[in-house]
N, C-alpha and C positions, 0 to 999 in steps of 0.2 A: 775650182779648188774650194776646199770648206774647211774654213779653222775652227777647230772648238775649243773651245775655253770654258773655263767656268761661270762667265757671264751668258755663255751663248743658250738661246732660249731654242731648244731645237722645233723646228717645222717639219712639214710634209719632205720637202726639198732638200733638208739636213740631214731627216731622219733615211730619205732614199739614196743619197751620196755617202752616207756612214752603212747603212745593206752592203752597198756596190764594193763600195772600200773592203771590208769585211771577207765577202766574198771571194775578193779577187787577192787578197792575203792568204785565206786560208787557200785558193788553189794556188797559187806561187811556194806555199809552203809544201803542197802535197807533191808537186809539178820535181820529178826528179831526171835532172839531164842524165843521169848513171843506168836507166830504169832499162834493161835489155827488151821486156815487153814493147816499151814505148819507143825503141829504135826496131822493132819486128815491125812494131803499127806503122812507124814510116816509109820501113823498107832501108833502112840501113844496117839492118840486121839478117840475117837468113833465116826463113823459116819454112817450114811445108805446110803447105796453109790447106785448112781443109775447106773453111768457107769462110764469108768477108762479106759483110754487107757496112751500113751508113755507120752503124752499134757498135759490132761486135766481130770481133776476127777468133777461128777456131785455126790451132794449127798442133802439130803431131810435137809431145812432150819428144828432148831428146833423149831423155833418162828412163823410158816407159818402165809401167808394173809390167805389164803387160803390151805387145804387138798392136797399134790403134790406138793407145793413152790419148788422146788430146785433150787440148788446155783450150777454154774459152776465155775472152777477156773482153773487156770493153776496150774501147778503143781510146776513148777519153780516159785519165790516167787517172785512178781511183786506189790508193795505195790500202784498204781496208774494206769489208761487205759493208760499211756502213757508209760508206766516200762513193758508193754506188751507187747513182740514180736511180729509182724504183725503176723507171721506164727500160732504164740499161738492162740492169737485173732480171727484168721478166724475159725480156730477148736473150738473153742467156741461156734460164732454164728450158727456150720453146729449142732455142737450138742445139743445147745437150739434148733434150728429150729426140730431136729430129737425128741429129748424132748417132743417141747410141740405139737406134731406131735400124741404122745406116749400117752401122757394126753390129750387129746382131745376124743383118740379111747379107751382109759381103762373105766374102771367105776367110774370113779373119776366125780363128778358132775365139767362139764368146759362148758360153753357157749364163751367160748371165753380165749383169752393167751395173755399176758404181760410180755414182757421181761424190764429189769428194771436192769439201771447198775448204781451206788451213786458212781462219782468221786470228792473223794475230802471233806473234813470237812464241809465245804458250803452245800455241796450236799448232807446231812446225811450218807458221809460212816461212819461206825464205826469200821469193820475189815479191817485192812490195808493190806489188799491181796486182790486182786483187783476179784473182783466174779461180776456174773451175776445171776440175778436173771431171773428163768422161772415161771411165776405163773398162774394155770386157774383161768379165772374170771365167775363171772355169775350175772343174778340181783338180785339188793339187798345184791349184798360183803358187808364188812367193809373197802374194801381199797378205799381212794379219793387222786385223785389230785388236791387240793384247786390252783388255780392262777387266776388274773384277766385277761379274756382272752378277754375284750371287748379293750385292747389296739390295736390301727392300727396305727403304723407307715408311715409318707407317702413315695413314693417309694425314692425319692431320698434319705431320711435317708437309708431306707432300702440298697440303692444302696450303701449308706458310708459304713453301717457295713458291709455289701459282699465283701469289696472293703477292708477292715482294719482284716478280718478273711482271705481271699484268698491271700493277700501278704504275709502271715504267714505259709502258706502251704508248705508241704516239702515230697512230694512223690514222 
């Protein structure tokens, strides 16, 4: 146990028990018993799982755009893209890509695959476990992306916001 006070001179030893601490706050904080993904990852939930490894579990949205929608997630409960491990993250993308790889060559009618990740209340997520979506499309879906896409920035805006995103980077 480590008390800190204002007298207290922190060490090596202090400063690694306040990481730990930290850490395991902010996952108790993320960590949701209500989280339906994270009763699918246990198996107290039903799901149609399409693939499952140590990572990440893929299984068939029950709401699809489309016939084959699946939702990738990690398995460890990551309520935002940014509460995702990089390592997590990348096994997701190799698995969508392997996915919609998979729906493409089945007899699933797909002219084509959309992956589709909603971070954030803004963004229509609504399960706060952070999933990817893999979906085939073809013409004449039901799914639309409405935005107005006649907006053109001129470059030197464009140069500010590159400029106010890339200071912010941390890789």
């Amino acid at each position: 146990e480590v008390i800190i006070n204002s007298q207290t001179r922190p060490n090596y030893k202090t400063t690694l028990a306040l990481s730990r601490f930290f850490v395991l706050k902010r996952w108790n904080r993320m960590k949701h018993e209500d989280c339906i993904f994270c009763d699918i990852v246990e198996k107290k939930a039903p799901a149609s799982i399409v693939f499952e490894d140590d990572k990440v579990l893929a299984f068939l949205d029950i709401s699809p755009v489309n016939t084959g929608h699946t939702l990738i997630i990690p398995k460890k409960h990551a309520a935002t893209l940014s509460d995702v491990s990089s390592l997590d993250l990348a096994r997701m993308m190799v698995v969508a890509q392997a996915i919609g790889k998979a729906i493409r060559t089945s007899d699933l009618r797909c002219e084509g695959v959309n992956l589709f990740l909603a971070d954030g209340e803004a963004a229509f997520q609504e399960v706060f476990h952070c999933h990817l979506h893999v979906f085939p499309r073809f013409t004449g879906d039901s799914f639309r992306v409405d935005a107005d896409w006649s907006k053109q920035p001129d470059r030197a805006q464009l140069e500010r916001v590159a400029e106010q995103i890339s200071s912010q980077l941390r890789l």
